[in-house]
C-alpha positions in Angstrom: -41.0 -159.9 240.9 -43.8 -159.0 238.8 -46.1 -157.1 241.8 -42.4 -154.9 242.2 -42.3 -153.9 238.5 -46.3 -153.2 238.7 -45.4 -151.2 241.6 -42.5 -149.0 240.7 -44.7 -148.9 237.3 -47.1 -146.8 239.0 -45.0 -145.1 241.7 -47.2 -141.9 241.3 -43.4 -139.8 242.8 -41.6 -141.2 240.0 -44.3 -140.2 237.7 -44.1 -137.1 239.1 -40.3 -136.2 238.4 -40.6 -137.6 235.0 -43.3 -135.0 234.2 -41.3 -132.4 235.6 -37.9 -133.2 234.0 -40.1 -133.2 230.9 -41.4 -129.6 232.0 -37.4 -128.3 232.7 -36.9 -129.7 229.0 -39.5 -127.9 227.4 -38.7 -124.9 229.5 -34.5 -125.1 228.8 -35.5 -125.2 225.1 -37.3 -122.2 225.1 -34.9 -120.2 227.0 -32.4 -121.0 225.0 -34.3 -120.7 222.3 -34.7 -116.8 223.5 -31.4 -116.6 224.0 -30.3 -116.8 221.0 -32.9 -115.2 219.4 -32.4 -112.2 221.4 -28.2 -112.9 220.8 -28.9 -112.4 217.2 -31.1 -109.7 217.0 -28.4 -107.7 219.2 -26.1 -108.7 216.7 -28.6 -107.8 213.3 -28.7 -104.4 215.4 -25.6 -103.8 215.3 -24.3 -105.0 212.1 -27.1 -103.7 210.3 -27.4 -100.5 212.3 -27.6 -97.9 209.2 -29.5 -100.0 207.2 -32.2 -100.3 210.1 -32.2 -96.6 210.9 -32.1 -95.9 206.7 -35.5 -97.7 206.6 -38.4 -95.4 206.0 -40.5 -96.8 208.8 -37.5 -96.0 211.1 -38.5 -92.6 212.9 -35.2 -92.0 214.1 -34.1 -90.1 211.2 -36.5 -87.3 211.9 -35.7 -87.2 215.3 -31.8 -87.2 214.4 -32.9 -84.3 211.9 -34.9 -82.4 214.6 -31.9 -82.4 217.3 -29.1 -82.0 214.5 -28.3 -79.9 211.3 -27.0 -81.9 208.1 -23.3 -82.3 208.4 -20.9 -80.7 205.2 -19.4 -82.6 202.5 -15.7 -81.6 201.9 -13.6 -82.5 198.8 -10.1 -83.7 199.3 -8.7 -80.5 199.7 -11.1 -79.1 202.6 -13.3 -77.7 200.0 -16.9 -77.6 201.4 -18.9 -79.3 198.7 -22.7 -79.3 200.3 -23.4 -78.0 203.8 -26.9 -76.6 205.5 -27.1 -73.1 205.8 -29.8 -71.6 208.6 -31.6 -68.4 207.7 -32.9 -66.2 210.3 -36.4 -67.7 210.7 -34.7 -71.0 211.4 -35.2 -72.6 208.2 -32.3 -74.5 207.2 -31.6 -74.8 203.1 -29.1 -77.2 201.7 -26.1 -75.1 199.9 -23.7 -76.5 197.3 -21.0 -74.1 196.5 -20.3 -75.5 193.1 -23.1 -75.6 191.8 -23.5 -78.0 188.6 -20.2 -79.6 188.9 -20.3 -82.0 191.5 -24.3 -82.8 191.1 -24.2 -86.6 190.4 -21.6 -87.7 192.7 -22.8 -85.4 195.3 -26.0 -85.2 194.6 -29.0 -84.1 196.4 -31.1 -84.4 199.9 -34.6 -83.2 199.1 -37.1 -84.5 197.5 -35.5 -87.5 197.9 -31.8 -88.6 197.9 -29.4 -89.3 195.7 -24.7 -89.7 195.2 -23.3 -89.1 198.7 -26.2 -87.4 200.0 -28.3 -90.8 200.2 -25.1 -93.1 200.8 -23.7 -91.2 203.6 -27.0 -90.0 204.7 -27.0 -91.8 208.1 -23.7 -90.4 209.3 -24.6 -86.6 208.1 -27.4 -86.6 210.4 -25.6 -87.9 213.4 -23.5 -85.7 215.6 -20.8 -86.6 216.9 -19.9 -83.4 219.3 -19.2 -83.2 223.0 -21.8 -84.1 225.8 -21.2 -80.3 227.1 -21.4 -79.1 223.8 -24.9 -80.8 223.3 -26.0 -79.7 226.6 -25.3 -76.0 225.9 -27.1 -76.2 222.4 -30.0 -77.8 224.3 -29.9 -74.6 226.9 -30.1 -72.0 223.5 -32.5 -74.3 222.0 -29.9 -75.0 219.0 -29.3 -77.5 216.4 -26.1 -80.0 217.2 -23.5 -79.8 214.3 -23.4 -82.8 212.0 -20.7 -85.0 211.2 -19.2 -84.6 208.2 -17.7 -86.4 205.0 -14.1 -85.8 203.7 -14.6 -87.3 200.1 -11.1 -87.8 198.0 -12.8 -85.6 195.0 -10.1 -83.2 193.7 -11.9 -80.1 193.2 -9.1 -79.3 190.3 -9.4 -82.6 187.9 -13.6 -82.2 188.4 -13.1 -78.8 186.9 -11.4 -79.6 184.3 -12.8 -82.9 183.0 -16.3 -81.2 183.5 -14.8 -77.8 180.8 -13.3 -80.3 178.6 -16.9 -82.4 178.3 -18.5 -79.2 177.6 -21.9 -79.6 176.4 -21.5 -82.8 174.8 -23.4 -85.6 177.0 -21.1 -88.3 178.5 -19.0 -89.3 181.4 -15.4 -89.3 182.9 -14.0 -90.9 185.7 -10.7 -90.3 186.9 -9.0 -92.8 189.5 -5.8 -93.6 191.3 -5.4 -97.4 189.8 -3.2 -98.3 192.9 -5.4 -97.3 195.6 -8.6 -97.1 194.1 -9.0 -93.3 195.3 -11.9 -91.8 193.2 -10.8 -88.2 191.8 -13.5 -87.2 189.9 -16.6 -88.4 188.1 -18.7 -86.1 185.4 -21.9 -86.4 184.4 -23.5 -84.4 181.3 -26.1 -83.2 181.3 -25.8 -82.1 184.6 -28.0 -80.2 187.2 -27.9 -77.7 190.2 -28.7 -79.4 193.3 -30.7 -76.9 195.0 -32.7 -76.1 192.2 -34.1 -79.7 192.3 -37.3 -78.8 194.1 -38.2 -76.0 191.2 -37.0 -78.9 188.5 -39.1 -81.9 190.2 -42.5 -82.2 188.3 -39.9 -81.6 185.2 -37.9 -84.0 186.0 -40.3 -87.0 187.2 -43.2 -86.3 183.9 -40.5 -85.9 181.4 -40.1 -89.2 179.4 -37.1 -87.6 177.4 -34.8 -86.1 180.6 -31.7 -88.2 182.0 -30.3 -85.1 183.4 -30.5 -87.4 186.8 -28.9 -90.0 185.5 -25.6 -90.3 186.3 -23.6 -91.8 183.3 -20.6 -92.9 185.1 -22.2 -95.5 186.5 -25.3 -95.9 185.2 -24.8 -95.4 181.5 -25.1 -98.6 179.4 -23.0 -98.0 176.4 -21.8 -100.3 173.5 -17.6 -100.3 174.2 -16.7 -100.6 170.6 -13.4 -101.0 170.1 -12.1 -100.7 173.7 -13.6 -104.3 174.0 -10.5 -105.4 172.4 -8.7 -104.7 175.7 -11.0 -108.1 176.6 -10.6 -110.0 173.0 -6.4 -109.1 173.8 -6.6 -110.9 177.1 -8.3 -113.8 175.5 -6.2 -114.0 173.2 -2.7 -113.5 175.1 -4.4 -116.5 177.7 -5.1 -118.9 174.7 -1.9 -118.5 173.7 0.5 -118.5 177.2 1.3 -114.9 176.6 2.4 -115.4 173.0 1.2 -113.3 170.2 4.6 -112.7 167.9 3.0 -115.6 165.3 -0.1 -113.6 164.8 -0.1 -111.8 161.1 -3.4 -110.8 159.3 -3.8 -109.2 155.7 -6.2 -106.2 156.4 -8.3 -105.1 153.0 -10.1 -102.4 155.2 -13.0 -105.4 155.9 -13.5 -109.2 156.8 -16.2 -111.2 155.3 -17.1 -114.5 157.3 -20.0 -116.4 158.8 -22.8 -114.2 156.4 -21.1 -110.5 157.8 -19.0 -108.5 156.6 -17.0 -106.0 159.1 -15.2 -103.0 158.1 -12.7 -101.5 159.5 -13.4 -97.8 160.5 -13.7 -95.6 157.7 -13.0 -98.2 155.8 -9.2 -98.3 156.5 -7.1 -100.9 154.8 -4.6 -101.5 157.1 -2.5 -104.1 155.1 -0.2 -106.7 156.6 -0.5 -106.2 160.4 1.2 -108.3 163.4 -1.3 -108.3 166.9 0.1 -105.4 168.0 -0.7 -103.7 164.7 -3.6 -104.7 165.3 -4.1 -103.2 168.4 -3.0 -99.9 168.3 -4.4 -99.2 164.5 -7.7 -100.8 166.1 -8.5 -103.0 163.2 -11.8 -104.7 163.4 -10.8 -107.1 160.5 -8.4 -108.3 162.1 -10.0 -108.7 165.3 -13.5 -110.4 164.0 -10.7 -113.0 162.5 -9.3 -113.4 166.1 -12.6 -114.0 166.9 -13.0 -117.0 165.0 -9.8 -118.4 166.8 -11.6 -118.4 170.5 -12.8 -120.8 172.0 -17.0 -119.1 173.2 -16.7 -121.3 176.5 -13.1 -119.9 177.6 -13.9 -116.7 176.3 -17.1 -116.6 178.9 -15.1 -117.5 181.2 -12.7 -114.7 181.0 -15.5 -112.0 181.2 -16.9 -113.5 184.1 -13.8 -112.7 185.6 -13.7 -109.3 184.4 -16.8 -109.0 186.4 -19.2 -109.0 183.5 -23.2 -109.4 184.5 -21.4 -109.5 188.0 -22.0 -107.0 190.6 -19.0 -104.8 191.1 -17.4 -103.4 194.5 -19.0 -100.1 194.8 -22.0 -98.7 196.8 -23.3 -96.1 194.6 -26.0 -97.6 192.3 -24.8 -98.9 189.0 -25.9 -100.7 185.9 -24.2 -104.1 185.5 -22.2 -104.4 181.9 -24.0 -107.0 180.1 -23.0 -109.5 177.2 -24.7 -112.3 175.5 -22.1 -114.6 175.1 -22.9 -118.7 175.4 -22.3 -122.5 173.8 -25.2 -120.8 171.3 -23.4 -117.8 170.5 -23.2 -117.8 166.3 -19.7 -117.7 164.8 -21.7 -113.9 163.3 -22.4 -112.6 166.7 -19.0 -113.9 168.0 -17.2 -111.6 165.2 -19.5 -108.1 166.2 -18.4 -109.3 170.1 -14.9 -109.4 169.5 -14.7 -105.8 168.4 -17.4 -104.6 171.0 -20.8 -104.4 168.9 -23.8 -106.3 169.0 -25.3 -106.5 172.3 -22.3 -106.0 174.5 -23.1 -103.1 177.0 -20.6 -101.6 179.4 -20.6 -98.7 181.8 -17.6 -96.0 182.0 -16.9 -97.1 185.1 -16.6 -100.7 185.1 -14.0 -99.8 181.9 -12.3 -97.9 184.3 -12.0 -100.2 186.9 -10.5 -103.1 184.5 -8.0 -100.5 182.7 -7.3 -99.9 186.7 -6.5 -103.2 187.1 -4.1 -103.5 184.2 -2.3 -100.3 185.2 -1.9 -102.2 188.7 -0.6 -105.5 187.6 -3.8 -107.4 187.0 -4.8 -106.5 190.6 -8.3 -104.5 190.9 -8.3 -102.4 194.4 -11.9 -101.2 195.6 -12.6 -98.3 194.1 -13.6 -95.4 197.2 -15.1 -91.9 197.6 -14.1 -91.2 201.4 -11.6 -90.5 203.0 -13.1 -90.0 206.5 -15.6 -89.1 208.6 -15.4 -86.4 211.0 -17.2 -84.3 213.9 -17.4 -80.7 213.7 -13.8 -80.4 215.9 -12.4 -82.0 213.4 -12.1 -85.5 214.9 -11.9 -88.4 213.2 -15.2 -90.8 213.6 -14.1 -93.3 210.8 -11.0 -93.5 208.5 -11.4 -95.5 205.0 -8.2 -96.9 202.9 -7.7 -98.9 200.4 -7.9 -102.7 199.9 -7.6 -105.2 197.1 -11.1 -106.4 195.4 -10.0 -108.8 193.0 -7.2 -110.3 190.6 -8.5 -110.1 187.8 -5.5 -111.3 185.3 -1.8 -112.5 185.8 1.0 -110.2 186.0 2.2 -111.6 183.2 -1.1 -110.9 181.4 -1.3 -107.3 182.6 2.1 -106.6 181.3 1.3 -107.4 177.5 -2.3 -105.8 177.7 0.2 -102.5 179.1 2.6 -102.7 177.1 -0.2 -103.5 173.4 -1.8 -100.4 175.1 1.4 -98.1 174.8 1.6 -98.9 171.4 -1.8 -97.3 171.0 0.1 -94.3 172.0 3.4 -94.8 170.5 2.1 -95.5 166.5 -1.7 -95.8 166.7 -5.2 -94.1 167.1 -3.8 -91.8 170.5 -0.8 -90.0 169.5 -2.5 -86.8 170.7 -0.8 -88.6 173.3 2.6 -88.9 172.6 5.8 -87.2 173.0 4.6 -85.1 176.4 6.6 -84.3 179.0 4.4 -87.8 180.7 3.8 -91.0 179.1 0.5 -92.4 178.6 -1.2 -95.9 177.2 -4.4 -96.7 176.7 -7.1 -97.3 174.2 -9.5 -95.5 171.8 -12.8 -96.7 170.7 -15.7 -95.7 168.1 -18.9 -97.6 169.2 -21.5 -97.6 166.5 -25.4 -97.2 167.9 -28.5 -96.8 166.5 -29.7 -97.2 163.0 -28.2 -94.5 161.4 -24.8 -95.6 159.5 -22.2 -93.9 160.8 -23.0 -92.7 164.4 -20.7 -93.6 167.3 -19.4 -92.7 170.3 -15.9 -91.6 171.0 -14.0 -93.5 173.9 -10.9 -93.4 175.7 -9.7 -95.5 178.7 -5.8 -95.1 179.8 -3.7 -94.1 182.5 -0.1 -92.0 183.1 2.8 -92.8 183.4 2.8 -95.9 181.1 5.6 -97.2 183.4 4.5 -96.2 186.7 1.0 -95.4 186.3 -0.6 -92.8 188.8 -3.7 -92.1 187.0 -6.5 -93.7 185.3 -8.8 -92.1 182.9 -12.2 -93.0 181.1 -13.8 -90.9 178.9 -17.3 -91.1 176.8 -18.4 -88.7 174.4 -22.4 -89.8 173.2 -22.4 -89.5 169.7 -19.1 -87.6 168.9 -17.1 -89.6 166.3 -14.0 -91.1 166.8 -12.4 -91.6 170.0 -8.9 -90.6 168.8 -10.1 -87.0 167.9 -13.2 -86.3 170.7 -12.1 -88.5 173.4 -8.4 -88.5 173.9 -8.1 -84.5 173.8 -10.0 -84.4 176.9 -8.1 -87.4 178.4 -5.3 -85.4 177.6 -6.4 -82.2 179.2 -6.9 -84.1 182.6 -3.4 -85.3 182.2 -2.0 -82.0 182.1 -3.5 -81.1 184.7 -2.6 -83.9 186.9 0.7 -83.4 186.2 1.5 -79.9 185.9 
């Protein structure tokens, strides 16, 4: 018995298939192995296929450029908003028929990219055209026409939200809070897009210019008292949606803590329920909510509003920012309530939550296309709207609308009231800088209070008071909506 196990032991054929069903292991592992690394790489392709031909060591952009000619951009209306025009030595020269107005949210293609130029970039330099169509420009030796983006800017609210800024510097955003639909976004100062090559040195050794920086949603900005809209909802959620017991003596300041807050101007106020509160904007009162919330809850309740959290939007933006946390002094709690200290917060993301109460607590994605399209006219790509976020209860939403009607009704935006629309919304007059006194004037709202169509949010950089810079040009971009 023991020679036979010596002998099968060293059976050189059974050796043999041993080594070689170790070799088909080895070589099964590998295949597969290239299997699916070749499976996934099919799949980065082509889930990651603008991204890869966006990157700068890509060279099929220039080739794309070479065989096609930069597709339009078209507001809502059909209103050509950038296109390529071809002179008669060939050159091609980017052309935007409105000159200054559109020029952040647009923006440029040379010398760099920026707004829908850079975002949409890929698809402008595609074509999308017949095969006999490309054949025939290939005969003549012609450029294939580019696919184009229809945006959902309204050529008419731009206007006049950009008249109504004038030449104070600031932003306004206008959106449809139930789809998300952008209608306009202003910048000041602004620019002419295809004078950027003549401003470039300007613009890139200045230490002073922002002129390329687009406000909207890249402008940090202390919200003052529309942060109340935030202390509110802490407030109604501490609470279960009550806030008839609340009653506050208002001597035109609130002393707590080692700080003393006044009320603007120094307003005494006198005895005031929350919705007093509210719409007169009183900062005494509101640095004594303050020292009724809990810091942890209260951090909590940011989060959710998507503070220091990246928002749903592809355009670049600045994330809001505020220092709130278990070491958070009762001091700095009292300037947060009412929107000072360190709290920063961009026009946009304002909008986007005053979106979200005009919709029911419900936050849709806010878009700036409606489609993309060959030059027959042929639908490539068709966008829509879809829910983002909840970002409060119904029931919360519904006393945040209805404390932001009263801000229209008896408060700081009666400008407001009494129009052949209703409107809610909120003022605010942040303070900045060391100089006592300075501010900038904001308004965030939307029309009709009870079935809201519109959302507005307007900054004015060092204007005042938001009840007499900021809600006249909300105001204006109601009328216009409406009439």
């Amino acid at each position: 018995m023991e020679k036979r196990s010596e002998k099968n032991k060293n059976d050189p054929k059974k050796g043999a298939r041993k080594f070689r069903a170790k070799v088909m292991a080895v070589t099964w592992f590998f295949v597969l192995l290239f299997i699916s690394m070749s499976g996934y790489i099919c799949y980065f392709a082509l889930t990651n296929e603008q991204e890869l031909a966006e990157n700068p060591y890509n060279g099929i952009q220039q080739i794309l450029m070479e065989q096609n000619t930069r597709g339009r951009i078209y507001a809502s209306g059909g209103e050509v908003l950038a296109e390529t025009g071809t002179d008669s030595q060939g050159r091609e020269t980017r052309i935007y028929p409105y000159e200054n107005l559109f020029s952040h949210v647009v923006g440029y293609a040379t010398h760099g990219r920026a707004g829908i130029e850079a975002e949409m970039n890929y698809f402008l330099i595609q074509s999308n055209i017949s095969l006999p169509q490309k054949a025939m420009n290939g005969e003549l030796g012609q450029k294939n026409a580019g696919d184009s983006i229809r945006t959902t800017l309204r050529v008419d609210l731009q206007d006049v939200a950009s008249k109504a800024l004038g030449i104070y510097k600031g932003a306004v955003i206008v959106t449809e809070p139930d789809t998300g639909k952008i209608l306009a976004m202003v910048s000041k100062p602004d620019f002419v897009p295809a004078e950027i090559p003549e401003l470039w040195d300007y613009l890139i050794n200045s230490t002073e210019s922002s002129i390329l920086l687009n406000r909207v949603t890249q402008g940090l900005y202390p919200p003052g008292s529309t942060f109340k809209i935030m202390t509110a909802l802490e407030y109604i959620r501490a609470n279960n949606l009550g806030i008839s017991s609340y009653s506050y003596n208002c001597t035109g300041h609130f002393s707590a803590n080692g700080l003393r807050i006044n009320c603007f101007r120094g307003n005494a106020h006198g005895r005031v329920d929350f919705t007093d509160s509210f719409a007169k904007s009183c900062n005494s009162s509101f640095a004594n909510i303050g020292n009724l919330l809990d810091e942890e809850n209260f951090r909590h309740t940011l989060d959710e509003l998507l503070f220091d959290t990246a928002l749903p939007f592809s355009l670049p933006y600045s994330l809001s920012r505020i220092d709130l946390n278990n070491e958070t002094t009762p001091a700095e709690m009292m300037q947060i309530t009412i929107g000072q200290g360190k709290t920063q917060i961009t026009p946009f993301h304002l909008n986007l939550i005053t979106g979200a109460i005009a919709n029911n607590g419900i936050l849709m994605s806010p878009y700036l296309y409606e489609a993309i399209v060959n030059e027959n006219g042929n639908i490539l790509r068709q966008y829509s709207s879809n829910e983002a976020k909840r970002l409060m209860g119904e029931g919360e939403a519904l006393v945040l609308r209805e404390l932001m009607e009263s801000v229209v009704l008896g408060g700081t935006a009666t400008r407001l009231r009494d129009l052949s629309y209703t409107a809610a919304g909120k003022t605010g007059s942040a303070e900045f800088g060391a100089i006592k006194g300075e501010s900038h004037a904001w308004f965030t709202g939307y029309a009709p209070a009870e079935n809201p169509q519109i959302c507005v949010t307007v900054i004015i950089e060092g204007a005042g008071s938001g009840g007499d810079y900021a809600v006249p040009i909300a105001k204006r971009i109601f009328d216009a909506y409406f009439d």
